[in-house]
N, C-alpha and C positions, 0 to 999 in steps of 0.2 A: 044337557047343554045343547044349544043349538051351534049349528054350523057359521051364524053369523056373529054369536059370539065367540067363538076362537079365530074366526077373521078379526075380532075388533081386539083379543087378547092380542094378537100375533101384531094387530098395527100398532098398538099401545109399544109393547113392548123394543118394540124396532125402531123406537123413533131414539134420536143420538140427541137432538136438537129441541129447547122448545117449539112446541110449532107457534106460539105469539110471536117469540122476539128474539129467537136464534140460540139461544144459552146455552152451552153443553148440560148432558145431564148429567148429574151425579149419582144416584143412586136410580136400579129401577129393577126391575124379575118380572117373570110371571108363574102360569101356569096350571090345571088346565079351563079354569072358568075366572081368574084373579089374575087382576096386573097392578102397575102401581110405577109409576115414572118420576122424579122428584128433578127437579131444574135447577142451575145455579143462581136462575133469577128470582126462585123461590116458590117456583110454580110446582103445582105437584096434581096429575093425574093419575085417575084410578076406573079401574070397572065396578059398576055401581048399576044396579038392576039391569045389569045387562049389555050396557051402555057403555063408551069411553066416558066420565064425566072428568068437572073439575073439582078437586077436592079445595086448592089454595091458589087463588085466582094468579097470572103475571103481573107484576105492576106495573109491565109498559105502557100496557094504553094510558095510564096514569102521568108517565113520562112523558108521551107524547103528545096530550092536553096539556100539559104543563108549558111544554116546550112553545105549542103553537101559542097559549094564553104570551109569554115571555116574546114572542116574536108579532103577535098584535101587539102588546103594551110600547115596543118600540117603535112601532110601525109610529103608533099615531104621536109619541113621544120626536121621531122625527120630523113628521107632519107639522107637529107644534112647535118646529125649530127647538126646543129643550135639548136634544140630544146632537 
């Protein structure tokens, strides 16, 4: 194991919060070459060759297209006096 994998176990494991969109976590452990973090927005990181990776992506950015597409469709909706 190298030295900068248990930096990246020890930051996996430390984190409270998703790091996308704030979520408490819910479940997560490590230890000493595995982590695994699980979010209540359904995000779920793991170590993977080495790496922090993601295993089960956030779906805020999701949310937050959505949001801006629902806030252009108004926009030009008030533009077009309809709204």
């Amino acid at each position: 194991m190298t030295s900068l994998l248990s930096y990246r176990v020890r930051k996996l494991v430390a984190q409270a919060n998703c790091p996308a969109c704030g979520q408490t976590i819910i479940n997560g452990g490590g230890g000493i070459a595995f982590a695994i973090s699980t979010f209540a927005c359904g995000a779920e990181f793991v170590i993977a060759n080495n790496e922090i990776a993601v295993s089960k992506p956030c779906p805020s950015g999701s949310h937050v297209a959505a949001a801006a597409l629902n806030r252009e469709a108004a926009a030009d909706a008030a533009k077009a006096g309809v709204v």
